[in-house]
Kinemage of the C-alpha trace (Angstrom):
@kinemage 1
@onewidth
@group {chain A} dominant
@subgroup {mainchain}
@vectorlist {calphas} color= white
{ca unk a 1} P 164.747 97.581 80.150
{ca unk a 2} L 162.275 97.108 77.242
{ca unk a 3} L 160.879 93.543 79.272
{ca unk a 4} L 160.531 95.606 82.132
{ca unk a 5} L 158.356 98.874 80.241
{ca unk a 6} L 156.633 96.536 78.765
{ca unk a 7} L 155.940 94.804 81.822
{ca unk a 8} L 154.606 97.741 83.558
{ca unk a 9} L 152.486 98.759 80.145
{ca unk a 10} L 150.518 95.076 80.687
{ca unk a 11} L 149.480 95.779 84.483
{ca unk a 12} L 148.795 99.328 83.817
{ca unk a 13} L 146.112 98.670 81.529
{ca unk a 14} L 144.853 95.491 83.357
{ca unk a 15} L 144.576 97.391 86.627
{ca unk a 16} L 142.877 100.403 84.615
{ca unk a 17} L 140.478 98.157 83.134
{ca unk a 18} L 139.604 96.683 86.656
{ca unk a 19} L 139.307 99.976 88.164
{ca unk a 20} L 136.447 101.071 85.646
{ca unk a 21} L 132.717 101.274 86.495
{ca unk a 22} L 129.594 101.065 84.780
{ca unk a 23} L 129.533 104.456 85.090
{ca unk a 24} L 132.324 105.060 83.392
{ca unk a 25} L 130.878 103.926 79.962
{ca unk a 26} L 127.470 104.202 78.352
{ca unk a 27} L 125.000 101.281 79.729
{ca unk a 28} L 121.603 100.179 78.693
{ca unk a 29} L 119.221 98.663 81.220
{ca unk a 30} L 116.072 97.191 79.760
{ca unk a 31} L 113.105 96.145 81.938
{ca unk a 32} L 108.932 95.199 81.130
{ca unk a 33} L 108.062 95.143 84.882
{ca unk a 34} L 108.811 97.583 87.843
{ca unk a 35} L 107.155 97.092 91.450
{ca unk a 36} L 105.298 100.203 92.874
{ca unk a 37} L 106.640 99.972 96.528
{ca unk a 38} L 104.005 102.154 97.916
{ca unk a 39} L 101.638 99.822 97.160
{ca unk a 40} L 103.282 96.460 96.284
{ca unk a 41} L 101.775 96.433 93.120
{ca unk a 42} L 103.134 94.796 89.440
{ca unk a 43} L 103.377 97.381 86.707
{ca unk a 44} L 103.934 95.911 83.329
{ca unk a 45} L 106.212 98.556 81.431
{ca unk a 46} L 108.802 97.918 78.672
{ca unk a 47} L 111.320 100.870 79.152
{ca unk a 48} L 115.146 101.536 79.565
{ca unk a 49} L 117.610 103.242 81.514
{ca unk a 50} L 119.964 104.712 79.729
{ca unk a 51} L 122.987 105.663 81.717
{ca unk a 52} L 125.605 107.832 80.415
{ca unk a 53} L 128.997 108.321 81.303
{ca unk a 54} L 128.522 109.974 84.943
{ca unk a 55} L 126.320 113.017 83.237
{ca unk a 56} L 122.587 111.370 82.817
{ca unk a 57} L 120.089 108.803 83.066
{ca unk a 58} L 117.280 108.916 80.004
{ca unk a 59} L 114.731 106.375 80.856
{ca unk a 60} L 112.775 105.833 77.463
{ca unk a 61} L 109.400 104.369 77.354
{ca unk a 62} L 107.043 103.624 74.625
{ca unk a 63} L 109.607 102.588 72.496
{ca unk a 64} L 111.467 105.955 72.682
{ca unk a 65} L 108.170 108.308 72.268
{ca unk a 66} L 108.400 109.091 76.143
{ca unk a 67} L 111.956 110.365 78.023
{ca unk a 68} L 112.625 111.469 80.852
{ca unk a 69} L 116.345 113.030 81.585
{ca unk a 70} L 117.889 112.926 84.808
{ca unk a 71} L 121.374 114.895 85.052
{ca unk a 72} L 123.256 113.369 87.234
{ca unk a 73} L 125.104 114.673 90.075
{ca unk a 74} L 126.943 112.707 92.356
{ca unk a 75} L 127.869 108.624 91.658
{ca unk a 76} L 128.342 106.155 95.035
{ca unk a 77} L 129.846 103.178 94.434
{ca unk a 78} L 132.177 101.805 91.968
{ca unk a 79} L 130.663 98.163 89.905
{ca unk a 80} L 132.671 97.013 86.898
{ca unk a 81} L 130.619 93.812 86.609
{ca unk a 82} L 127.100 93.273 86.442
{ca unk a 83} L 127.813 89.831 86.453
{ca unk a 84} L 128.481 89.980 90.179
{ca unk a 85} L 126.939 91.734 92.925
{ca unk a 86} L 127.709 95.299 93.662
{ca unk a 87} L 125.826 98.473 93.064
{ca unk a 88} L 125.717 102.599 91.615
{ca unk a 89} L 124.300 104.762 93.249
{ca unk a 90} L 123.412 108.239 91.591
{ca unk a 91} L 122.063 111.474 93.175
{ca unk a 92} L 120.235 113.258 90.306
{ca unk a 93} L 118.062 115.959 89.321
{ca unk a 94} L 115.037 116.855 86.966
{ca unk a 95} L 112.502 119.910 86.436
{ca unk a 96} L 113.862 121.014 89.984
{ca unk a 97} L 113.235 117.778 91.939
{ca unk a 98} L 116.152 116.273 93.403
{ca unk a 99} L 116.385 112.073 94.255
{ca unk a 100} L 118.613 109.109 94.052
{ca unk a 101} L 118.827 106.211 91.074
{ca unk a 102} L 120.414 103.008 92.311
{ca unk a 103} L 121.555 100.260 90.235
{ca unk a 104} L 122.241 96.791 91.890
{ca unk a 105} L 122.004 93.229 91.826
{ca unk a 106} L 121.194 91.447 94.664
{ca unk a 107} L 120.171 88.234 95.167
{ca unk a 108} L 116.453 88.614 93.184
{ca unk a 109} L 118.874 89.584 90.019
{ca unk a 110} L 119.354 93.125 88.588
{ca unk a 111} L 117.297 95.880 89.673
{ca unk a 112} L 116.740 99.953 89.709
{ca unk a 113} L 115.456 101.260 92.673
{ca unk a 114} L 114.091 105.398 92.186
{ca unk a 115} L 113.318 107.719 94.396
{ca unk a 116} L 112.471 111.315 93.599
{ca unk a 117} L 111.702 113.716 95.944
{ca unk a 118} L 108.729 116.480 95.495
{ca unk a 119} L 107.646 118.000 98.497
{ca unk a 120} L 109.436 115.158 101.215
{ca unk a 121} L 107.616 112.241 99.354
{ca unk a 122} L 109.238 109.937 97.336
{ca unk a 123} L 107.384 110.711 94.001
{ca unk a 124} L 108.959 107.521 91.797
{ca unk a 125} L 108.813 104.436 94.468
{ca unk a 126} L 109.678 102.035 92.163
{ca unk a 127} L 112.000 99.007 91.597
{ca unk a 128} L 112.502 97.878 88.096
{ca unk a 129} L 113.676 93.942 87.248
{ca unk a 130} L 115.973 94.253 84.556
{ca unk a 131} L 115.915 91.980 82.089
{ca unk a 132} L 119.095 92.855 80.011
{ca unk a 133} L 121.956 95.255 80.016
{ca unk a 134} L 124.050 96.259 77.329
{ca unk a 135} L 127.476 97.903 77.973
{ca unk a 136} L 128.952 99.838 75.190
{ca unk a 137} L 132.491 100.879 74.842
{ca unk a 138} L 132.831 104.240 76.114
């Protein structure tokens, strides 16, 4: 009886530690370029993403003199490894403006892809390469 509870204590945790996403822990996405898709332009801008938990995304510029904080509320997708593809998608909202933040990797690497809506047009068209993320224990 004890081989078997113990047993069943082992897969429990592996299969709960599979079954975790991204967003189920606090994550740090750093990038110093984004593309402006309306244009097709190269912006050079060191900033993060901070996502936390499933309740918001700060993305910090200027080395934390400028943030902006999206509350999230809705999360598509479930990713436990950035390593591999996959890809979060997160409906969010700020100052009354409603849009989507998508985190992915695809075969150019990691990216963030915004899109916040004011009036119909997409007010952030940007993709960000990300250069590093950090995943902290939650």
């Amino acid at each position: 009886m004890r081989i078997l509870f113990t047993a069943f204590f082992v897969v429990s945790i592996f299969w709960g530690c599979i079954a975790q996403s991204i967003t189920d822990k606090k994550t740090t996405w750093s990038s110093v370029t984004l593309t402006d898709i309306s244009n097709n332009s190269t912006i050079d801008l060191n900033s993060q993403f901070i996502l936390d938990h499933n309740q918001t995304i700060k993305w910090v510029q200027r080395g934390g003199e400028l943030t902006y904080t999206f509350d999230i509320t809705n999360v598509s997708g479930q990713w436990s490894n950035t390593d591999e593809p996959g890809s979060i998608d997160c409906t969010v909202t700020i100052n009354g403006l409603t849009g989507n933040i998508e985190f992915y990797r695809n075969n150019n690497g990691l990216e963030i892809k915004t899109n916040i809506n004011r009036a119909g047009v997409n007010d952030m068209p940007f993709i960000f390469i990300i250069s590093k993320v950090q995943i902290n224990i939650p």
